[in-house]
MDTraj code that builds the backbone (N, CA, C; nanometers):
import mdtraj as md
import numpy as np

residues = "UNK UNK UNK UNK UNK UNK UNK UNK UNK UNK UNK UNK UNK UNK UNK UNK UNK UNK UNK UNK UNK UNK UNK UNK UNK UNK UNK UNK UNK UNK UNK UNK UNK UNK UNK UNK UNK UNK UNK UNK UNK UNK UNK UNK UNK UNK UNK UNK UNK UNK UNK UNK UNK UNK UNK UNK UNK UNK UNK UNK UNK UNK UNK UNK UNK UNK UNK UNK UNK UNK UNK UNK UNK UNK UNK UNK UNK UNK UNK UNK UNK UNK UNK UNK UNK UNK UNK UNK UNK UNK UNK UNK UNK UNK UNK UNK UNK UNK UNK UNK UNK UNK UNK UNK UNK UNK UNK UNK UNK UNK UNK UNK UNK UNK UNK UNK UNK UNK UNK UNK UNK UNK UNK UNK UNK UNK UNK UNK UNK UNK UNK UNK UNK UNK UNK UNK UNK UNK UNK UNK UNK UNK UNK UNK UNK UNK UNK UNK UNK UNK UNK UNK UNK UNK UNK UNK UNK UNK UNK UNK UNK UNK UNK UNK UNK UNK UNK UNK UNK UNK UNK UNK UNK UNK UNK UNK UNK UNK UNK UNK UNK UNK UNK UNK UNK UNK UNK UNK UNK UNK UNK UNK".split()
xyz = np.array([
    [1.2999, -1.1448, 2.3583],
    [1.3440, -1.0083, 2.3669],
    [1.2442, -0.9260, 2.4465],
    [1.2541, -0.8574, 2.5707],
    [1.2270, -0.7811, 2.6586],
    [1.1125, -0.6905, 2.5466],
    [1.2242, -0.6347, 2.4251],
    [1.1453, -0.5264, 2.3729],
    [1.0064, -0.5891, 2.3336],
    [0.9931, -0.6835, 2.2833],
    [0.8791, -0.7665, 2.2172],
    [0.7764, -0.7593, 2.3326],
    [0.8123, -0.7899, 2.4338],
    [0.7084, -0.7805, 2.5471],
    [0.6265, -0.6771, 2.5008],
    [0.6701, -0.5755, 2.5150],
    [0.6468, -0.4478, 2.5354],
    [0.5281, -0.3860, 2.4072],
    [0.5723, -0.4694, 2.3370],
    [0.4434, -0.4261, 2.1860],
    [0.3786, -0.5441, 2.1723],
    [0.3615, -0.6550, 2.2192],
    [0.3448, -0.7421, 2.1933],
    [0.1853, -0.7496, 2.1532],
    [0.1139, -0.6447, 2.2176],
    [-0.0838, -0.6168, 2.2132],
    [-0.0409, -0.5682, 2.0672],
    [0.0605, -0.4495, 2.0576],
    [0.0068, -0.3783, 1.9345],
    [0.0416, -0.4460, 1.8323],
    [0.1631, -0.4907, 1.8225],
    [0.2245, -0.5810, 1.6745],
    [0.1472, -0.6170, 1.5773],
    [0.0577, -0.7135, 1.6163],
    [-0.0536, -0.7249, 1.5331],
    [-0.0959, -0.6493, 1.4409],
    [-0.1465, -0.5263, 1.4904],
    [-0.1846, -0.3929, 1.3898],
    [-0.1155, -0.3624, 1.3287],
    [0.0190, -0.3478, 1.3060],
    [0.0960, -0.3128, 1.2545],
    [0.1527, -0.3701, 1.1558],
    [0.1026, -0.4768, 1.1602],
    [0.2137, -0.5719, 1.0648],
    [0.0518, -0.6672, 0.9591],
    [0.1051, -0.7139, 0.8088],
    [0.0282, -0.7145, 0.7349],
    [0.0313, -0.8650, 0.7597],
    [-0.0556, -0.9268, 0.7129],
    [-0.1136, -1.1068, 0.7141],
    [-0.0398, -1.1874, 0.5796],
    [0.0295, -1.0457, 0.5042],
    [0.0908, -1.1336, 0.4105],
    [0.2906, -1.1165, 0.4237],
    [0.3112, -1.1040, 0.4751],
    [0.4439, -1.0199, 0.5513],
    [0.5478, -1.1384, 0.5458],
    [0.6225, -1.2015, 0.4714],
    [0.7089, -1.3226, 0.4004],
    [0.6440, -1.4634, 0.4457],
    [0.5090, -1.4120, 0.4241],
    [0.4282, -1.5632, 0.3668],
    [0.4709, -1.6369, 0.2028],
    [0.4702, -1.5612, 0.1090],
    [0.4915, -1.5997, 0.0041],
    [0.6482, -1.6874, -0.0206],
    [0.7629, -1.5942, 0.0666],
    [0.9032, -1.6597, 0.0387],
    [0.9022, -1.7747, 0.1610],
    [0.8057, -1.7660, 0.2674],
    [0.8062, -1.9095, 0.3404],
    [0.7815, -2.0144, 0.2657],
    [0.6954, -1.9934, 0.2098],
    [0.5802, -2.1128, 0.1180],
    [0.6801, -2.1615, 0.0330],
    [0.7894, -2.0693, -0.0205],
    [0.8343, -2.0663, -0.1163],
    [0.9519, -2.1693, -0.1384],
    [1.0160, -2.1859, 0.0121],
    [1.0900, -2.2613, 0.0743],
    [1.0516, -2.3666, 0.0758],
    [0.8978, -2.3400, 0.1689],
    [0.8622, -2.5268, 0.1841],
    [0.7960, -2.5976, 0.0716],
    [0.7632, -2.5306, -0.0502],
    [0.7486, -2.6082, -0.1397],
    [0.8549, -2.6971, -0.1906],
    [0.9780, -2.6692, -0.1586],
    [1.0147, -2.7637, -0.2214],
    [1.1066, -2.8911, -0.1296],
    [1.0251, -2.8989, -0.0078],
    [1.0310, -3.0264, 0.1087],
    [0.9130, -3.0866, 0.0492],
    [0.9321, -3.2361, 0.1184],
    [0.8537, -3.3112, 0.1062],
    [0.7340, -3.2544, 0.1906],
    [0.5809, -3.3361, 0.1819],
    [0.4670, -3.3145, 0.2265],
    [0.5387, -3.3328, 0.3819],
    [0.4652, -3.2266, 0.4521],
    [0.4572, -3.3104, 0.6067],
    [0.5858, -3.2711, 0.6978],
    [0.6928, -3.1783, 0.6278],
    [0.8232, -3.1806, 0.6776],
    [0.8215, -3.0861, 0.7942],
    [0.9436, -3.1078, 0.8931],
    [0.9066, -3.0177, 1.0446],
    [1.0177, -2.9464, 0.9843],
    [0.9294, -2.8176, 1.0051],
    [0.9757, -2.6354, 0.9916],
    [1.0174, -2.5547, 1.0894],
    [1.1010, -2.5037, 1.1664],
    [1.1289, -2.4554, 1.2719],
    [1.1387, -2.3467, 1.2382],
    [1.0413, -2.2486, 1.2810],
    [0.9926, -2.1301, 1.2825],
    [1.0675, -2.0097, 1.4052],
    [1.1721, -1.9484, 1.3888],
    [1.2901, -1.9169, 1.5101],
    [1.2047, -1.7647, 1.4667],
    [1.2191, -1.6888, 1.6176],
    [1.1199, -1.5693, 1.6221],
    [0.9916, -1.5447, 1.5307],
    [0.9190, -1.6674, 1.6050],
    [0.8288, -1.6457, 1.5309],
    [0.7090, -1.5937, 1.6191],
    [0.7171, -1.4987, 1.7258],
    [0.6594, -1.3913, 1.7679],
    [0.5096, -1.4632, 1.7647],
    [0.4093, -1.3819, 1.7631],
    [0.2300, -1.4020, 1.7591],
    [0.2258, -1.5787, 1.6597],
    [0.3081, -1.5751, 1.5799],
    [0.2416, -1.6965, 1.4959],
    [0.1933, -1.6711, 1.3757],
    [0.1455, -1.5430, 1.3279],
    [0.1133, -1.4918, 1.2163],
    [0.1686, -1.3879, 1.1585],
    [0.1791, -1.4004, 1.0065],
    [0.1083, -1.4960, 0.9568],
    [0.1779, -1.5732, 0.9157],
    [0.3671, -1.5997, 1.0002],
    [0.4483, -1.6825, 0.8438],
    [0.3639, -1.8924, 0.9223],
    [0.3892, -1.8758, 1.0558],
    [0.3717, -1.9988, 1.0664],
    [0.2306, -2.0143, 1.0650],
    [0.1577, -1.9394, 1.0883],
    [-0.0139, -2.0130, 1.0450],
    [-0.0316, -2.0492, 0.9042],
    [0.0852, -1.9825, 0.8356],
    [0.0999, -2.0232, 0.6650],
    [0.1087, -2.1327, 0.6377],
    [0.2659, -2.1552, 0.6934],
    [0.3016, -2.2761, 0.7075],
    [0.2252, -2.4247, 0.7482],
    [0.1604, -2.3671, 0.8876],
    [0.0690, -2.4973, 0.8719],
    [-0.0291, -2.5067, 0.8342],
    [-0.0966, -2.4163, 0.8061],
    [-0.2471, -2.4428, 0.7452],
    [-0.1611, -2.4960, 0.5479],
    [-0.0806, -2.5168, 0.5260],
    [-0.0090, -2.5315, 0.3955],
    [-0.0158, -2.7191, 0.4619],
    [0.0021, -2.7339, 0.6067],
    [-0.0004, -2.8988, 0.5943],
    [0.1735, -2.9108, 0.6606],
    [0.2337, -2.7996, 0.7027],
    [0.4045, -2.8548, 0.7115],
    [0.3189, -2.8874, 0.8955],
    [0.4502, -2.9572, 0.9515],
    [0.4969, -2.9468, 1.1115],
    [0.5672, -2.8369, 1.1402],
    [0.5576, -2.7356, 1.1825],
    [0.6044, -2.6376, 1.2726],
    [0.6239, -2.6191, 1.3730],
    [0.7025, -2.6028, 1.4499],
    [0.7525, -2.5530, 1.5832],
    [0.7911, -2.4421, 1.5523],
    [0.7578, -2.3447, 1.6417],
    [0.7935, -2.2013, 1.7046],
    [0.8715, -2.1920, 1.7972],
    [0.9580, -2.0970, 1.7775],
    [1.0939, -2.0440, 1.8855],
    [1.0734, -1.9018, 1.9132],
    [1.0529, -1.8676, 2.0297],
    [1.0989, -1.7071, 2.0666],
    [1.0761, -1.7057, 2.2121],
    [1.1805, -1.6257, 2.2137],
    [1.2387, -1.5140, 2.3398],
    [1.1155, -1.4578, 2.4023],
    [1.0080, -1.4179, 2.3243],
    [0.9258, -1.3382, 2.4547],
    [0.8304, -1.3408, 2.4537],
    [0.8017, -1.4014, 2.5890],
    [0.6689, -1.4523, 2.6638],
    [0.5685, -1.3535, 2.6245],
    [0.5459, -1.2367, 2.6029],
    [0.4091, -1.1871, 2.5962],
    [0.3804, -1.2255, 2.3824],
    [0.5044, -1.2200, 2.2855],
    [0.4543, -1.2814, 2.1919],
    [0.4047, -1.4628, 2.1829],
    [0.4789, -1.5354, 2.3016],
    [0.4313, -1.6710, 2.2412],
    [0.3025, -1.6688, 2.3322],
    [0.1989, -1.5804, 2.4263],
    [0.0802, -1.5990, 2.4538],
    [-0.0244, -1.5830, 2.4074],
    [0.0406, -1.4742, 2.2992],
    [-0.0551, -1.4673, 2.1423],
    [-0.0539, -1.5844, 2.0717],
    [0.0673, -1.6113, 2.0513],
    [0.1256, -1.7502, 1.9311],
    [-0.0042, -1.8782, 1.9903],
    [-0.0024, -1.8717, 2.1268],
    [-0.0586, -1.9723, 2.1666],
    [-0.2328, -1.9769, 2.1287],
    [-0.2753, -1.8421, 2.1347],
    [-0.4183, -1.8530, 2.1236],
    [-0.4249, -1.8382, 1.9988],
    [-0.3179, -1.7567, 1.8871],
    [-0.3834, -1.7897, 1.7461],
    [-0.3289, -1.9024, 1.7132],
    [-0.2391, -2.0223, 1.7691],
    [-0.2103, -2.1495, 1.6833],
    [-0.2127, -2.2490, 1.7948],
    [-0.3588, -2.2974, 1.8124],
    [-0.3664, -2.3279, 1.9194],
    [-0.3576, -2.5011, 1.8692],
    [-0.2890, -2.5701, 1.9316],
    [-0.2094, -2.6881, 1.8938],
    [-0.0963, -2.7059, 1.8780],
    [-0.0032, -2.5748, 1.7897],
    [0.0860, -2.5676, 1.7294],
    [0.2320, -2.5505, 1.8625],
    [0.2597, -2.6410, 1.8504],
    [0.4164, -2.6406, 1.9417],
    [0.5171, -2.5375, 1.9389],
    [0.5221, -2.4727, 2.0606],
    [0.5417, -2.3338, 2.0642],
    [0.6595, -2.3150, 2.2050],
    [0.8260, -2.3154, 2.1452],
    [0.9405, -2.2725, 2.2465],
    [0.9538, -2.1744, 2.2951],
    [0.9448, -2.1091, 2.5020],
    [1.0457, -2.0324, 2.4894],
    [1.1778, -2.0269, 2.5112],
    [1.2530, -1.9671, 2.4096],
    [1.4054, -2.0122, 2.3740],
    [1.4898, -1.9283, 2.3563],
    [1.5896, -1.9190, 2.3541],
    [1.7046, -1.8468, 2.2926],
    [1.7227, -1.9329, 2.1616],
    [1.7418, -1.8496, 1.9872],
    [1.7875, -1.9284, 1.9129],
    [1.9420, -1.9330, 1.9086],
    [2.0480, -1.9021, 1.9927],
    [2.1678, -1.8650, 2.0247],
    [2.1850, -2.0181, 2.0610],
    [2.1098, -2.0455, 2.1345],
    [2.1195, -2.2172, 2.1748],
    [1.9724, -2.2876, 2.1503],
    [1.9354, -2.3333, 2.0439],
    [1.8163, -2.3949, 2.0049],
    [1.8053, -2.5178, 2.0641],
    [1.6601, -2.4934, 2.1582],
    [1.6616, -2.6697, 2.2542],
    [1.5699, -2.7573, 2.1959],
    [1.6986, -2.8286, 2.0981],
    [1.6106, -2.8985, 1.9679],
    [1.7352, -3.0064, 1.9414],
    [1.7053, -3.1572, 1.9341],
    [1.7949, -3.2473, 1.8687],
    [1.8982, -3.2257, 1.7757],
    [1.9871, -3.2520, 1.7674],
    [2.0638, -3.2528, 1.6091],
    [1.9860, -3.3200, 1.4742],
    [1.9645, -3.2301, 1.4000],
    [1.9355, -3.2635, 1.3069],
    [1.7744, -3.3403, 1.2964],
    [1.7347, -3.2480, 1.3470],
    [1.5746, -3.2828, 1.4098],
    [1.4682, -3.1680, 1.2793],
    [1.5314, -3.0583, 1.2050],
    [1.4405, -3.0349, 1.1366],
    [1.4838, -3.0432, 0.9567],
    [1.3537, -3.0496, 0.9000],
    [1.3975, -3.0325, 0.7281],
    [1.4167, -2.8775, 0.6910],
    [1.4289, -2.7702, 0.7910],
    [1.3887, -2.6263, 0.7378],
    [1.4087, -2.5391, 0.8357],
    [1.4315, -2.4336, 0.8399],
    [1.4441, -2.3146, 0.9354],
    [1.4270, -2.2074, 0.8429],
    [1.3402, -2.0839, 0.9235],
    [1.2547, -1.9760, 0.8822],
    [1.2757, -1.9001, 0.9732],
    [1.3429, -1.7526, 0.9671],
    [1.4159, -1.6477, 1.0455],
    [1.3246, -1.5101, 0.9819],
    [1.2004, -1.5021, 0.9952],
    [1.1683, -1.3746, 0.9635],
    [1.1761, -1.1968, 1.0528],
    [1.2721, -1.1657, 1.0479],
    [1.2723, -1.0182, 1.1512],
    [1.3187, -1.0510, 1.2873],
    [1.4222, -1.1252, 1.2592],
    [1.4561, -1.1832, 1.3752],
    [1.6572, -1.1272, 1.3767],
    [1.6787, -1.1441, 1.2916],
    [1.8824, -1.1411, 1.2824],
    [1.9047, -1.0559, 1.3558],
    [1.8299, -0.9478, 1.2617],
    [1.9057, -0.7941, 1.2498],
    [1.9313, -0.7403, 1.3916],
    [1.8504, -0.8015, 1.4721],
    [1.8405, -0.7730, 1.6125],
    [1.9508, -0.7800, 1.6678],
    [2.0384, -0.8952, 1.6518],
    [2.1277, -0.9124, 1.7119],
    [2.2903, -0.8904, 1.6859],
    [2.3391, -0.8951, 1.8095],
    [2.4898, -0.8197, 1.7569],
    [2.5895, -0.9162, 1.6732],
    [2.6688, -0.9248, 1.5417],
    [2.7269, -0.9982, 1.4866],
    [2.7640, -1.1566, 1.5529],
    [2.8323, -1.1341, 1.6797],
    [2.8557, -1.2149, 1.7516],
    [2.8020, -1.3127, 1.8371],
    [2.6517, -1.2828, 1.8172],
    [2.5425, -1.3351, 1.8784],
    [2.4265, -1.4220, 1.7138],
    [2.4545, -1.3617, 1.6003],
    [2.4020, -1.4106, 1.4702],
    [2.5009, -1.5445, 1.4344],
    [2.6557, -1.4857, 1.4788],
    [2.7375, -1.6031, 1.4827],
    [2.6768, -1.7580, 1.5695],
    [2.6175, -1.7382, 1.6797],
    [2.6320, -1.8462, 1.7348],
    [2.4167, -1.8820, 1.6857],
    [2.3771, -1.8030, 1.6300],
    [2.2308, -1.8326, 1.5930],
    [2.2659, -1.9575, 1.5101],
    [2.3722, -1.9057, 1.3641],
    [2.3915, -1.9930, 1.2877],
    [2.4717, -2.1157, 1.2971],
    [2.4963, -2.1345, 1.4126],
    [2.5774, -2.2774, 1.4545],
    [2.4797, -2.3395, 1.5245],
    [2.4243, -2.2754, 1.5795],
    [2.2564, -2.3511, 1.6291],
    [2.1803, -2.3992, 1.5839],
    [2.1316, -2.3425, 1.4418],
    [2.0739, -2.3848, 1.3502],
    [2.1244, -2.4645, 1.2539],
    [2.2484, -2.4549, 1.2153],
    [2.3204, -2.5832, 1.1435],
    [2.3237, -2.7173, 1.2428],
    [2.3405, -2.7138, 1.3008],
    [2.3061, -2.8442, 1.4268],
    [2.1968, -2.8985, 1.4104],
    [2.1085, -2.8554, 1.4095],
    [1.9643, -2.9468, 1.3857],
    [1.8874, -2.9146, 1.2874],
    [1.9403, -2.8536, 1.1795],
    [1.9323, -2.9001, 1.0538],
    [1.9196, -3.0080, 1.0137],
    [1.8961, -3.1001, 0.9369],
    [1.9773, -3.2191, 0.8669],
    [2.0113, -3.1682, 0.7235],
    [2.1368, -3.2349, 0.7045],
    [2.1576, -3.2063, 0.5670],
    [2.1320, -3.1776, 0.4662],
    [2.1520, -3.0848, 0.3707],
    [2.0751, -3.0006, 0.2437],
    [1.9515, -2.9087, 0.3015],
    [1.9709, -2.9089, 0.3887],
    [1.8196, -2.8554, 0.4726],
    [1.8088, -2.7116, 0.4604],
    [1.7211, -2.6227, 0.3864],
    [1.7344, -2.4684, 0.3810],
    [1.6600, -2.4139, 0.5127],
    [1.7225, -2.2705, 0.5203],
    [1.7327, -2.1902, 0.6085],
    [1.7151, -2.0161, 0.5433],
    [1.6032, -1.9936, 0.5546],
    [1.5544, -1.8381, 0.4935],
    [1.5821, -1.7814, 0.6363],
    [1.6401, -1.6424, 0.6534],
    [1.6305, -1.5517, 0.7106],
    [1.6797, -1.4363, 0.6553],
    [1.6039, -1.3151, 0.7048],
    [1.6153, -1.1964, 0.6971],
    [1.6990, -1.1118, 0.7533],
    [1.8140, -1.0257, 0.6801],
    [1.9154, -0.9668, 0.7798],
    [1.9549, -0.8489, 0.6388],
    [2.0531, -0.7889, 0.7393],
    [2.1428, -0.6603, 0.6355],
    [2.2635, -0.7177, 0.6428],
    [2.3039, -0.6343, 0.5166],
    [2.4937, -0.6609, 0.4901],
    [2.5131, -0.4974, 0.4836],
    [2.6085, -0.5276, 0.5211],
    [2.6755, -0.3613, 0.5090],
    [2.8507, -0.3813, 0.5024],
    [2.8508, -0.3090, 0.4050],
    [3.0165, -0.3101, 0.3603],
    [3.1128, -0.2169, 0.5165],
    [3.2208, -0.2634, 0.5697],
    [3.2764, -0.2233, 0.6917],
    [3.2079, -0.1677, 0.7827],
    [3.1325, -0.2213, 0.7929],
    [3.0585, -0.2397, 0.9563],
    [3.1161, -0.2732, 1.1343],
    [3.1222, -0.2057, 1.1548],
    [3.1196, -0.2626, 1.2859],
    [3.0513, -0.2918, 1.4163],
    [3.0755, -0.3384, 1.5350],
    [2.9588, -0.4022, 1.5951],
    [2.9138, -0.3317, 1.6521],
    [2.8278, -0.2065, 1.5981],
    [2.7841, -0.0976, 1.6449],
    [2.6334, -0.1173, 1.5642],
    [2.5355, -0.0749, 1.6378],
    [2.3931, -0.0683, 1.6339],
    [2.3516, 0.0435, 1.5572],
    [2.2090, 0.0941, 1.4765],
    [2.1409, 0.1777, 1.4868],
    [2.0301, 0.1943, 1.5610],
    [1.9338, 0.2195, 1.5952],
    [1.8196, 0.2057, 1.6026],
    [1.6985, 0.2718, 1.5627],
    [1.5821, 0.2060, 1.6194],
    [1.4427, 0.2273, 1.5601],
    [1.3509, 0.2059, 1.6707],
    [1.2336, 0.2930, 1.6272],
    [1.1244, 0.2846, 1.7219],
    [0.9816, 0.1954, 1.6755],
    [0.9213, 0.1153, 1.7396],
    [0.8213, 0.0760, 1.6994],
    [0.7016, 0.0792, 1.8555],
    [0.5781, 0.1550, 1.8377],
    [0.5250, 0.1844, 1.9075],
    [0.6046, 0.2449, 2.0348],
    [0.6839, 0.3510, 1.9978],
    [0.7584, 0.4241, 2.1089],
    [0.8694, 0.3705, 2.1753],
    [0.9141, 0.2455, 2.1167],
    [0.9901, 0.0585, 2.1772],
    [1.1256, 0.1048, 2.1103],
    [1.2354, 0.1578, 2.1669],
    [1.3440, 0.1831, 2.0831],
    [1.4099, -0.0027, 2.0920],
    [1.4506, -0.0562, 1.9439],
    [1.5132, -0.1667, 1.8988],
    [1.6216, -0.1034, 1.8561],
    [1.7493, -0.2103, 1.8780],
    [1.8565, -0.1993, 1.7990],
    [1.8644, -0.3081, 1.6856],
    [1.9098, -0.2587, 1.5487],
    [1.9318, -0.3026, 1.4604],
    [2.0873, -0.3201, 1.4156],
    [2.1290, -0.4504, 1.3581],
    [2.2974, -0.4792, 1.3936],
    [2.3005, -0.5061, 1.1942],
    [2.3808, -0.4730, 1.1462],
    [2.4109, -0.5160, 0.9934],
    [2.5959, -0.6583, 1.0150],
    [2.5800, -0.7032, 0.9076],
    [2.6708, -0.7857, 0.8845],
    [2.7633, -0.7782, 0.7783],
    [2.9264, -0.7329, 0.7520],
    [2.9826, -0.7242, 0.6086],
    [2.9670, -0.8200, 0.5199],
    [2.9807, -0.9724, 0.5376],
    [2.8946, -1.0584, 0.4535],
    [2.8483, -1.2096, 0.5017],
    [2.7557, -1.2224, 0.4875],
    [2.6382, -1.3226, 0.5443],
    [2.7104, -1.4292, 0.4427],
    [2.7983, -1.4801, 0.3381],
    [2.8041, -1.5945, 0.2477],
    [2.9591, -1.6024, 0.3351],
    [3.0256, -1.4886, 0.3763],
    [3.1218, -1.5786, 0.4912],
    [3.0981, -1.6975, 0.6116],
    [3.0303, -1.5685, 0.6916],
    [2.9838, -1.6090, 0.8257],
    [2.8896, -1.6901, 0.8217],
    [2.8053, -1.7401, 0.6869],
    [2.7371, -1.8644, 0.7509],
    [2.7699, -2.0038, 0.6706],
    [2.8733, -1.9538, 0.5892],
    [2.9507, -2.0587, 0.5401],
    [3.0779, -2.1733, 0.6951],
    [3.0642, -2.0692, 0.7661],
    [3.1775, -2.0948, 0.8794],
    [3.0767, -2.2181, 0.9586],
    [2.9653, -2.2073, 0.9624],
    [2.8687, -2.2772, 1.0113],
    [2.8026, -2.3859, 0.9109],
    [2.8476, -2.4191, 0.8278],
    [2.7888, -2.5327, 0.7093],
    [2.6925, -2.4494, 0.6236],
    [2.6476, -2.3740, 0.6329],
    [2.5738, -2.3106, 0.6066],
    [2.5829, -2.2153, 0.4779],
    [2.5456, -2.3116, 0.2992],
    [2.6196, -2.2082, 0.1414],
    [2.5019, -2.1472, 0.1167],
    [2.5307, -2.0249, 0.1212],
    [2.4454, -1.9175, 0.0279],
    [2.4283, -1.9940, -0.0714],
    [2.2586, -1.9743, -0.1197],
    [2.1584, -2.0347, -0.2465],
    [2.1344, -1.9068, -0.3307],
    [2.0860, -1.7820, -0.2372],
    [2.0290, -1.6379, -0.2975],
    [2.0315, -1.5639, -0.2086],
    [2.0095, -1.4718, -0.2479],
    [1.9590, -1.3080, -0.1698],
    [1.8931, -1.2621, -0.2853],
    [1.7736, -1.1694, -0.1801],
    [1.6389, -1.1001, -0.2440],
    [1.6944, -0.9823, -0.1730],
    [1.7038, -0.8754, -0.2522],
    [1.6680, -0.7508, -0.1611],
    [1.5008, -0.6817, -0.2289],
    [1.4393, -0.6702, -0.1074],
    [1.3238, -0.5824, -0.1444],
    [1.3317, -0.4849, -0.0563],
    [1.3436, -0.3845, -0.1410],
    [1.3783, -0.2250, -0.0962],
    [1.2651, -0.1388, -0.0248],
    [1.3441, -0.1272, 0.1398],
    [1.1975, -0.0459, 0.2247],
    [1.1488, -0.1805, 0.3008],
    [1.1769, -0.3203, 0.2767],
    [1.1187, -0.3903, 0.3413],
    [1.1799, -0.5071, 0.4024],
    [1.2559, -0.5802, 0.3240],
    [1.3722, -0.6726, 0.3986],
    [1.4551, -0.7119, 0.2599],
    [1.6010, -0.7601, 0.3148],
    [1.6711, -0.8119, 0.2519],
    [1.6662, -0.9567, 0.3539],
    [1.6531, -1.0576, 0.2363],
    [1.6207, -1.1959, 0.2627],
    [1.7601, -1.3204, 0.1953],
    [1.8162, -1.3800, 0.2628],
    [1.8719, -1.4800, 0.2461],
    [1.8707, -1.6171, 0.2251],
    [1.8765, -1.6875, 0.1326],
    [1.8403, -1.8765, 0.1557],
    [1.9454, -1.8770, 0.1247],
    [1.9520, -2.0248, 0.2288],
    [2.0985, -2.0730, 0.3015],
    [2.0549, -2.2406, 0.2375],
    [2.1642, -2.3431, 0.2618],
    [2.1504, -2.4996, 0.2580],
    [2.2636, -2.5192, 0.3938],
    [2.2032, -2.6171, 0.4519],
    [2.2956, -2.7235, 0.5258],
    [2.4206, -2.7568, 0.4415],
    [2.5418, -2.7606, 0.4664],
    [2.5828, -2.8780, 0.3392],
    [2.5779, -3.0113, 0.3751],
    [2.5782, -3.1063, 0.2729],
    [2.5617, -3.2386, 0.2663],
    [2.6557, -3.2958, 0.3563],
])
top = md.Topology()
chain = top.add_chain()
for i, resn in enumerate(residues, 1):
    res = top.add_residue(resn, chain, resSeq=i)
    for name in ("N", "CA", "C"):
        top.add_atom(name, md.element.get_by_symbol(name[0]), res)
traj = md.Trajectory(xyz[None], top)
């Protein structure tokens, strides 16, 4: 995302070291030791995937914009790092145990979250969870709000319900967290 360029120095400051570290962890605790995590907008690298691997998982990183994965690169330096569209993830079928969507959905317009989650059910493998962060909003349409971050106007897109649309994609609602002021969070499964 263009906009990401654009804050990509400041982000950092702005954002805390513990910022859905806990519901990542939370996920991969219950993969086996060692399992590959595909980390989709995962911007600088910190702190969900430096979590992740300093925890011991395989991670790969996905994002759209070059000035966040040149950070990603110097704080996770080893760590295998895409730039990608997750609309079309350039990743095997069924190549990971996990997918991790932190501040990444909301961005996009319904119709574009549609084809995230057929991307990500693809190289999934089976039973395989999928946390991401997004809004529901009761009769919505594909109309935006927006927001500013460091002067960076983003559009923000809501969804009427996330246990439809990512059911259409293999993809059964497990839970939703709402934490109020900060994100509403989703875990998803592959189905079998």
């Amino acid at each position: 995302m263009r906009e990401y360029d654009l804050i990509a120095d400041w982000y950092p400051s702005d954002r805390g070291r513990t910022v859905g570290v806990a519901e990542a962890l939370s996920v991969a605790a219950t993969l086996p030791a060692h399992s590959r995590i595909l980390d989709i907008g995962c911007g600088n690298g910190v702190p969900i995937t430096e979590a992740l691997v300093n925890a011991g998982y395989r991670v790969v990183g996905l994002d759209s914009s070059a000035g966040m994965l040149a950070l990603f690169r110097i704080n996770l330096t080893g760590t295998p790092v895409v730039r990608g569209d997750a609309r079309s993830c350039p990743f095997a079928n069924g190549s990971f145990d996990a997918a991790i969507s932190w501040g990444m959905m909301f961005h996009l317009p319904p119709e574009n979250q549609a084809a995230v989650f057929a991307s990500v059910s693809r190289l999934l493998k089976p039973g395989a969870p999928f946390l991401f962060t997004a809004t529901e909003a009761d009769g919505v349409a594909d109309t935006s709000i927006t927001g500013t971050m460091n002067g960076v106007t983003f559009h923000y897109y809501a969804v009427s319900s996330y246990r439809t649309l990512t059911a259409q994609y293999g993809l059964v609602r497990v839970d939703v967290y709402d934490d109020p002021g900060v994100s509403t969070y989703y875990l998803t499964r592959k189905s079998s």
